[in-house]
TIVEX-442328 format. One record per residue (C-alpha): x, y, z; residue in three letters. Coordinates in pm, whole numbers, plus 50000, padded with zeros to 5 digits. Layout:
BEGIN
XYZAla;...
//
This chain:
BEGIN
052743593042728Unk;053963619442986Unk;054473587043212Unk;056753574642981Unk;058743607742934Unk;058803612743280Unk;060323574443317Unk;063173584943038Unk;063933614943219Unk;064663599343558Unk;066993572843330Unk;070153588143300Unk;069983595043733Unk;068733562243770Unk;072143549443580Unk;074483573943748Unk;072903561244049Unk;074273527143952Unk;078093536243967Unk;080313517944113Unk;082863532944331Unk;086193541144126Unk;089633553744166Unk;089263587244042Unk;085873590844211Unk;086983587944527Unk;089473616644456Unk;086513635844395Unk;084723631244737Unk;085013660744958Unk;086703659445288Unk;084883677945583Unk;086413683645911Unk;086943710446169Unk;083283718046271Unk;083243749946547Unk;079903767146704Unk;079793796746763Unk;079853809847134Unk;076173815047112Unk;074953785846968Unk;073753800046655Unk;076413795746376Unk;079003767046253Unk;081663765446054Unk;083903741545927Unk;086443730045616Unk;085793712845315Unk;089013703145112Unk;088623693944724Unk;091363682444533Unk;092353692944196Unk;094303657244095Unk;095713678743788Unk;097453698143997Unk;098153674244247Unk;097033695244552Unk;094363700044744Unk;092723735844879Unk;090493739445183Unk;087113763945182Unk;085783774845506Unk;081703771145512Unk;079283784745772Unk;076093773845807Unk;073313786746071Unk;072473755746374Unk;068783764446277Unk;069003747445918Unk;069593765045588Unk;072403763345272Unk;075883764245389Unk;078183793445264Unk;081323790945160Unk;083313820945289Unk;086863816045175Unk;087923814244797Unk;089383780444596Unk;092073803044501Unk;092833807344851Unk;093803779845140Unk;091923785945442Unk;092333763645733Unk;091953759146122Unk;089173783446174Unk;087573791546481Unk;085483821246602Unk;086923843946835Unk;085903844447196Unk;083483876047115Unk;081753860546869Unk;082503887046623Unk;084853874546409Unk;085983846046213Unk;089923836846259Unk;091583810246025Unk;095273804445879Unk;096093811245547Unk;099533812445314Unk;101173848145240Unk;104013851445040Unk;105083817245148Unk;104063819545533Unk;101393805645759Unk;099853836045888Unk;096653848746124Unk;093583862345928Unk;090433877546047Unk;087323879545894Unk;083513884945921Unk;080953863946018Unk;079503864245644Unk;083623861645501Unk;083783898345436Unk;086483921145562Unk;089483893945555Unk;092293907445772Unk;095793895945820Unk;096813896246225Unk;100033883146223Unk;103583890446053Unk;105583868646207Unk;108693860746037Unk;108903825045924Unk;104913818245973Unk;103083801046212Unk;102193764046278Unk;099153774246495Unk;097113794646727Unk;094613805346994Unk;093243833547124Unk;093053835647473Unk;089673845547566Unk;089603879747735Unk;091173887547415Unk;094393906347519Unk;096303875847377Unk;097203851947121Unk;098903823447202Unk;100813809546879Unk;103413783446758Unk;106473787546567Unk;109553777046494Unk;113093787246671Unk;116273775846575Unk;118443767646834Unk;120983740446688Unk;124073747246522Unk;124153730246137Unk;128243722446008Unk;128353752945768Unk;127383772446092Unk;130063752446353Unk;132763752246018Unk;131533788945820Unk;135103777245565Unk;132773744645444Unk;129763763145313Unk;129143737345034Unk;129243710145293Unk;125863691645372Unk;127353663245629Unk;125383660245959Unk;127763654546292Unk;125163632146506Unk;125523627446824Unk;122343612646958Unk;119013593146841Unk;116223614346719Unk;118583625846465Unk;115523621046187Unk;111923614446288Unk;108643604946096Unk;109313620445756Unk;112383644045805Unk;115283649245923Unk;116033675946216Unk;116333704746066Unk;117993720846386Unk;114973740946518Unk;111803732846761Unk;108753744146763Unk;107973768047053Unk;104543785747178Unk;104463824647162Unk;102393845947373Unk;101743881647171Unk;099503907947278Unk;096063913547079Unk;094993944646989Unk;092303961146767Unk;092993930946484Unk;097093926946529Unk;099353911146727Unk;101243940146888Unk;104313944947127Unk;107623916947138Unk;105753881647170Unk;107023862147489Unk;108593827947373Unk;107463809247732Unk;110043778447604Unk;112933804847577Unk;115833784647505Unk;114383746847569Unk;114883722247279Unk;111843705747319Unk;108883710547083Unk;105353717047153Unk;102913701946994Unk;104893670847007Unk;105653658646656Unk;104113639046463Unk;100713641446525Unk;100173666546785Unk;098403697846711Unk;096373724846822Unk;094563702847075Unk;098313706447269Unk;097353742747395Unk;094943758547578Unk;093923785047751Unk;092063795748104Unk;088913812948117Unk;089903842948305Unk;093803842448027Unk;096013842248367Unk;097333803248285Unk;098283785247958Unk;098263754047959Unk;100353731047722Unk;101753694747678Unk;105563688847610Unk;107763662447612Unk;110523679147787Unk;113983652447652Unk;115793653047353Unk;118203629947187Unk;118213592347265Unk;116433597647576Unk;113533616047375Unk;113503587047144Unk;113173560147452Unk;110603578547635Unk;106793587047591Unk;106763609047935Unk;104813640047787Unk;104093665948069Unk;101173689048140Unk;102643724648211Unk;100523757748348Unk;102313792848220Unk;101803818248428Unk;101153849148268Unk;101243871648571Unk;104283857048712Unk;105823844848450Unk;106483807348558Unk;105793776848427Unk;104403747848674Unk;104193708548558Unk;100753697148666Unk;101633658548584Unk;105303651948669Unk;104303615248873Unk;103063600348533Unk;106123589848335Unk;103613580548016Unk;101673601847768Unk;100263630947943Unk;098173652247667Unk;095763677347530Unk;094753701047895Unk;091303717147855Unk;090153736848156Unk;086783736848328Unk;084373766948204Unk;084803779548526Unk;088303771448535Unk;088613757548846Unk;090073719948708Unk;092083710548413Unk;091323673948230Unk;093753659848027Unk;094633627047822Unk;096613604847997Unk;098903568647926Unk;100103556548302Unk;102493533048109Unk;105863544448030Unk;106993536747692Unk;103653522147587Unk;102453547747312Unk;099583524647256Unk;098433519347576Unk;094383529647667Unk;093973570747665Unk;092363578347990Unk;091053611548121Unk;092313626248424Unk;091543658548607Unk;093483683148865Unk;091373709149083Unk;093573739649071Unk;091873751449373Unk;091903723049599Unk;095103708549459Unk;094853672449563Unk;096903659249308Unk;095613638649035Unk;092383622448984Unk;091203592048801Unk;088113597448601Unk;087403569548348Unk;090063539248476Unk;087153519648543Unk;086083526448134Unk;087903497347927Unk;088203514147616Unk;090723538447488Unk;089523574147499Unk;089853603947178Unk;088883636947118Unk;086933654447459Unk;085583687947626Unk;083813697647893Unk;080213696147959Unk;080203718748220Unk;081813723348570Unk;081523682448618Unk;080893662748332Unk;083003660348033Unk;082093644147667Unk;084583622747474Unk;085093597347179Unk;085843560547253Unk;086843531247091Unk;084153505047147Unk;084023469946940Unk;084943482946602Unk;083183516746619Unk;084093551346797Unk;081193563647003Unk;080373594447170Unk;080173592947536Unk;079253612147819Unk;081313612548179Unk;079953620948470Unk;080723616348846Unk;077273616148989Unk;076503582648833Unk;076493553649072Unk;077623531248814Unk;081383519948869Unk;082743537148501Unk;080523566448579Unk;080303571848190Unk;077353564747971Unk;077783561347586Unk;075303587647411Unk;075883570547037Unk;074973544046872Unk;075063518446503Unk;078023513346264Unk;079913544446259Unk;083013568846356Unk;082713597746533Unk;085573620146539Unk;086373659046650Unk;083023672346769Unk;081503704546961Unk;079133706847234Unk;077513734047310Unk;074083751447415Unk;071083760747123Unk;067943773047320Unk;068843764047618Unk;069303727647502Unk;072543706947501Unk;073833697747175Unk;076973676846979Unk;078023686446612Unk;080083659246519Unk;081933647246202Unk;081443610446149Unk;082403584245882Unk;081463551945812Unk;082933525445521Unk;080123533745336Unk;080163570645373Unk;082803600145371Unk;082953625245683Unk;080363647145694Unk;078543666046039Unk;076013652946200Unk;074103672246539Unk;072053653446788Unk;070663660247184Unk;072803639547417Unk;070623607747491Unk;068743615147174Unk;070973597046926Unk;068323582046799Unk;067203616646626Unk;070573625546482Unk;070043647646183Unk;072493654945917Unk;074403690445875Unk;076573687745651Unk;076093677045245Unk;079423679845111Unk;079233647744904Unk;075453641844894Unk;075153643644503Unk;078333622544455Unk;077183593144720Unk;073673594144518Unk;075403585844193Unk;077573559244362Unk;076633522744447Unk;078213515444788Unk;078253471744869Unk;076573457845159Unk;078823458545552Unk;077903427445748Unk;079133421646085Unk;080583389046141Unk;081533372846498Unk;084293345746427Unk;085803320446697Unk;089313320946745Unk;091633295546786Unk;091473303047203Unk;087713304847152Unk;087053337647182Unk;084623361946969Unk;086603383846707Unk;084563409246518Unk;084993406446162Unk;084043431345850Unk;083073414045566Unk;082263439845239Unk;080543426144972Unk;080623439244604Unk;077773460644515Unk;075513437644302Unk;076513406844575Unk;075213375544406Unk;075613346144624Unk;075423324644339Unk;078553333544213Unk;081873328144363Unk;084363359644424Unk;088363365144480Unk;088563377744861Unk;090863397345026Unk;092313395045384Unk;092933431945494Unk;095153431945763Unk;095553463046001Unk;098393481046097Unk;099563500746413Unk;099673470546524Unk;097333491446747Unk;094703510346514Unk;091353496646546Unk;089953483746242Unk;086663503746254Unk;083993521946041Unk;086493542145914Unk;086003555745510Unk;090143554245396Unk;091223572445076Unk;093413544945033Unk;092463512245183Unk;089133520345089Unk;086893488345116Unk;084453499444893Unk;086713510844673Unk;088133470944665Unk;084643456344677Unk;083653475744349Unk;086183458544129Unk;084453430744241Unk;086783416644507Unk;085073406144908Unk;087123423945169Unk;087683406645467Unk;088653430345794Unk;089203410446088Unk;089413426546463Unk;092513406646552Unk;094083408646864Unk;096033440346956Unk;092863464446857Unk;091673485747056Unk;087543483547129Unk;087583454847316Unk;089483461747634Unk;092593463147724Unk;093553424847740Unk;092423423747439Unk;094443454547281Unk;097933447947470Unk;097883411147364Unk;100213419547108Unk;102643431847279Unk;105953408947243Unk;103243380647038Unk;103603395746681Unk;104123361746548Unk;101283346546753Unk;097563346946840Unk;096993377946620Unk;098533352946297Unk;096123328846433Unk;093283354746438Unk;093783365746077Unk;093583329945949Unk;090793325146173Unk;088463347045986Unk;089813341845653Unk;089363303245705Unk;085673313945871Unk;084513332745562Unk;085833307645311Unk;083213282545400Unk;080503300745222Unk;079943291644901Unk;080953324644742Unk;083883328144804Unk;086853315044541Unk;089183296044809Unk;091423295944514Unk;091773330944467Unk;092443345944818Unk;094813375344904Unk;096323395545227Unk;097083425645210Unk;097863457245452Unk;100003481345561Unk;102543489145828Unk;102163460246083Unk;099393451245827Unk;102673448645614Unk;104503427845813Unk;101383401545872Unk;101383401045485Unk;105213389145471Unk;104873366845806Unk;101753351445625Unk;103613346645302Unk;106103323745462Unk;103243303145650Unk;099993300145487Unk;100533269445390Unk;099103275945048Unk;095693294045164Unk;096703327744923Unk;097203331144597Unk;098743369044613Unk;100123392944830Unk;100443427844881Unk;102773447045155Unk;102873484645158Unk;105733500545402Unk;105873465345604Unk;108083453745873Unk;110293425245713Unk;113573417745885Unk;112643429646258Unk;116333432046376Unk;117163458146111Unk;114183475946104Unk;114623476646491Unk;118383493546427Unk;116833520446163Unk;113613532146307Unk;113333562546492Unk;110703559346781Unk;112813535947009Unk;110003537347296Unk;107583517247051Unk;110103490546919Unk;111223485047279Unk;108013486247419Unk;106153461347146Unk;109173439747149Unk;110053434047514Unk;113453452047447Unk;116063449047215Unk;116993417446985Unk;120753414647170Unk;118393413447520Unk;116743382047450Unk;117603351647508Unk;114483334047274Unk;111423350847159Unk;109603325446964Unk;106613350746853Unk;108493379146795Unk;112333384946665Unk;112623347046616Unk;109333353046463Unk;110563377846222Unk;109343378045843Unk;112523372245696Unk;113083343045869Unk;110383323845690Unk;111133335945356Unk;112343298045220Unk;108653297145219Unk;108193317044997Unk;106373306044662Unk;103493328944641Unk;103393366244430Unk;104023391844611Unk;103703431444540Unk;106263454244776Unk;104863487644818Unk;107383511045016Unk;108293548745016Unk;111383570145077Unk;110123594845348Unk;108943569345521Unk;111513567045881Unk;108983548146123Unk;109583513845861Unk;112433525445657Unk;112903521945302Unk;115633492345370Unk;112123471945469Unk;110433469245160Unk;114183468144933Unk;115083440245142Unk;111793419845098Unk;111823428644743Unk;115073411844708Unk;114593386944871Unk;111413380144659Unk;113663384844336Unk;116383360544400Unk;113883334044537Unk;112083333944158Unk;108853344444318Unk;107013369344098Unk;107043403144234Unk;107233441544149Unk;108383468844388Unk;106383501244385Unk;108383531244516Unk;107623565444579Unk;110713591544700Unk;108213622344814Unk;105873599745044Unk;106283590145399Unk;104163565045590Unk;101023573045410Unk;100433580045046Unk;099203615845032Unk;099503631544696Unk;096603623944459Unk;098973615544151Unk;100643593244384Unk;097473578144561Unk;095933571644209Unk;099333551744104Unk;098963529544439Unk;095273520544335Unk;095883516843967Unk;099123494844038Unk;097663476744374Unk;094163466444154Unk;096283456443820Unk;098433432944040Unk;095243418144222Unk;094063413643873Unk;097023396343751Unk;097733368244056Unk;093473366344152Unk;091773370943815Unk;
//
């Protein structure tokens, strides 16, 4: 009998276990990132952001947790956003960013959360900091206005909101100018504050650092003894900013005042400068191709002291570097891109072998921002990885000792438990030129190979993002194997992972081997008996948007429905409304008016295929949204519409490239799964 009751207890887990993945559960996972040891080895801390979808917001807790094992401790309050924390160089302290009365501002607190502190006041907030670490200084970014708006140049039109453009760049990403750049600070530290008239070291320059979009705190950093400050910066504006990638390395020199670029022979990405511990040699990121913003991230190194220019460190490494920091004096530790995963890795110039690196991880995952550092005496890497079948959370390992990884972090270990993920098998597929393609296949959970299922080609954007173990809150392939659909993730050529002829293959060939590759494995995976070869659909994203319209005017009848979120659909517009002008020259071997024939690229534009068209298609495109304007998805929408093909247009005015608000992330899944359901099921 108490077998029995014991058997009925463990029922209702054994049935939440069961779950399949849903919509609104994955709005409940938690999202972990920023882990940081302490200088002695002893304590992390990191983020975890929730998201109330109610509210339609998200809010960020710092944890700690001791390296030695233990519960984790949240330190910050829900009621409060608390993000980008680090400890400060004595150990002592706990500094993060938090809102006040509207402003991004410096806090301070205790290494068990007590005794918050606000250190800055700076009028208008700021975007990011770091203290240097004698601890005199603080090193921060803001934003100055430098350009004149028309109410300012004509004071008698104060209700006027017309913009007098002279130049590109006018509107980048997801906004417009808005006539100020961000600049880095340098504000003495004293007893808590920031004290004295903070030095603006880009007095005057209207250039921003970090460089926008994406860049971030990794842009700055400082020397071990606080003399130098180093910091990437595209230094153009206007239309030749929009042409060019050439992003500089520049030392500040506190003592004298002057500002030095390290990396003025390399006219490609130059990014992210960390210094040696002993700060003899700064490493940085580094893109010898001009214009190519996709081209393979390399690390490079100056020695201060000996100053022999620049020197190659991982050339002879075919795959596109990440996040790194230094191991010590010599050897540095990095994430790579390597056949559909990211690895950690290990550099170091006392190896014999001709790359000189050795790669420390292994198995089906991401790793992404990391820390090493020293716990009794031994070498150690707190990382945050992901896979598809698992949301980031930290993991620590020895280098070499992979093997042995244990996990830190348990943000979503009760949630995973209740939720049944579908199996990952890797697939090797021959191309049309005969070569090996990785290929993702995700099965529903409950795969019965008895049974026949709808599939799904998911096809990648960037066209240069590799197509790896990564857990998306929106192309989530669980999320699409739980309703029962087979996800099909191909490697195609232009990904990154597999060297670099097979990542810049793409360049001026959007119309070619990569279409060839995505029918490839779709036409591989449709031989097995489970799969419904009539109920087959691409979908994707970005380039992954415009494969979806180039495949929906030659499939020759292979799908049954399509879906196209912020796509590429009429290349010579989209080529006159986009903002990055370095990437659409670069991908497309110049300008449309340049070319005399381009059979796999303008000439292979979308739009010109659309007679084709016969097959359902949902247009997904959003308003914000300046890298593949909104014109994209109206104009493929249209098209759509007066062809009699059944279609719907989903639109969203507050989004830009991604989908980032829950409300609005829950409408893309509710409305992308209905339409599957409607053209597959």
């Amino acid at each position: 009998m108490k077998k029995i009751l014991l058997l009925m207890a463990l029922v209702p887990h054994l049935l939440m276990a069961q779950q399949s993945l849903s919509i609104e559960t994955l709005w409940k996972f938690s999202r972990v990132s920023e882990p940081c040891v302490s200088p002695d080895g002893k304590l992390a801390i990191y983020g975890v952001k929730t998201y109330d979808v109610k509210a339609n917001k998200g809010t960020n807790i710092i944890y700690s947790k001791s390296i030695a094992g233990g519960d984790a401790k949240a330190l910050t309050e829900q009621t409060q956003n608390a993000f980008s924390a680090r400890f400060t160089p004595d150990g002592k302290k706990i500094s993060y960013l938090s809102v006040v009365e509207g402003e991004v501002q410096l806090f301070e607190m205790n290494l068990d959360g007590q005794s918050k502190t606000q250190v800055s006041k700076v009028k208008g907030g700021i975007n990011g900091y770091k203290y240097s670490p004698t601890m005199t200084h603080v090193a921060y970014v803001a934003d100055v206005k430098l350009d004149l708006n028309v109410k300012e140049i004509y004071p008698d039109l104060d209700k006027c909101n017309g913009r007098i453009i002279n130049e590109l760049y006018y509107r980048h990403w997801d906004a417009w100018h808005d006539y100020a750049y961000s600049h880095l600070f340098i504000s003495d530290y004293k007893n808590g504050e920031l004290v004295g008239i903070p030095k603006d070291i880009m007095q005057g320059e209207r250039f921003d650092c970090p460089v926008p979009p994406h860049g971030d705190d990794d842009a700055y950093n400082w020397s071990p003894n606080g003399n130098l400050l180093a910091y990437d910066c595209k230094k153009l504006n206007g239309t030749e900013d929009a042409l060019s990638t050439n992003t500089d390395i520049y030392l500040y020199n506190l003592n004298l005042g002057s500002t030095q670029n390290i990396s003025e022979a390399n006219k490609g990405y130059d990014k992210s400068p960390q210094f040696s511990p002993d700060g003899s040699k700064i490493a940085w990121l580094s893109m010898p191709t001009p214009g190519y913003e996709s081209d393979r991230n390399t690390l490079v190194m100056h020695d201060l002291k000996a100053n022999k220019g620049i020197q190659k460190l991982t050339h002879n490494f075919d795959f596109s570097l990440e996040h790194f920091a230094w191991a010590d004096n010599q050897k540095l530790v990095f994430t790579a891109i390597i056949a559909g995963t990211k690895q950690v890795c290990l550099y170091n110039p006392l190896l014999r072998s001709m790359s000189q690196v050795v790669i420390l991880s292994s198995g089906n995952h991401d790793y992404g921002s990391f820390c090493y550092f020293m716990h009794n005496k031994k070498p150690m890497i707190l990382a945050a990885k992901m896979s598809i079948n698992m949301p980031t959370e930290l993991f620590m390992f020895e280098p070499n000792k992979h093997e042995a990884a244990s996990q830190f972090s348990f943000a979503n270990k009760d949630l995973l438990a209740q939720t049944q993920m579908g199996k990952v098998e890797k697939r090797m597929v021959k191309t049309t030129d005969n070569k090996d393609m990785l290929v993702w296949v995700i099965y529903p959970p409950n795969f019965d190979a008895t049974k026949k299922y709808p599939t799904l080609l998911y096809c990648q954007g960037g066209p240069q993002s590799a197509v790896s173990q990564f857990f998306s809150y929106r192309w989530n392939f669980q999320l699409m194997a739980a309703q029962g659909y087979i996800v099909v993730a191909p490697n195609r050529r232009g990904l990154p992972g597999f060297g670099s002829e097979w990542n810049d293959a793409i360049q001026g060939d959007y119309g070619g081997q990569c279409m060839k590759d995505y029918l490839s494995a779709i036409d591989d995976v449709s031989k097995e008996a489970y799969v419904d070869k009539n109920k087959l659909a691409a979908v994707g994203a970005s380039f992954g948007g415009y494969s979806v319209y180039w495949l929906a005017g030659n499939h020759n009848k292979r799908f049954k429905s399509f879906i196209a979120h912020c796509g590429m659909f009429n290349m010579e517009s989209w080529y006159g409304t986009t903002e990055e002008m370095f990437f659409a020259n670069s991908d497309n071997k110049g300008p449309y008016w340049d070319q005399k024939s381009s059979p796999n690229n303008f000439d292979a534009s979308p739009h010109k295929f659309v007679k084709n068209w016969d097959t359902p298609i949902l247009v997904i495109h959003n308003e914000k949204d300046y890298r593949v304007p909104l014109n994209q998805g109206m104009e493929a929408f249209t098209a759509a519409q007066v062809k009699g093909v059944k279609s719907r247009f989903l639109y969203f005015p507050d989004e830009n490239h991604w989908v980032v608000k829950p409300q609005n992330s829950i409408l893309w899944q509710r409305v992308f799964f209905d339409w599957l359901d409607q053209t597959l099921k």
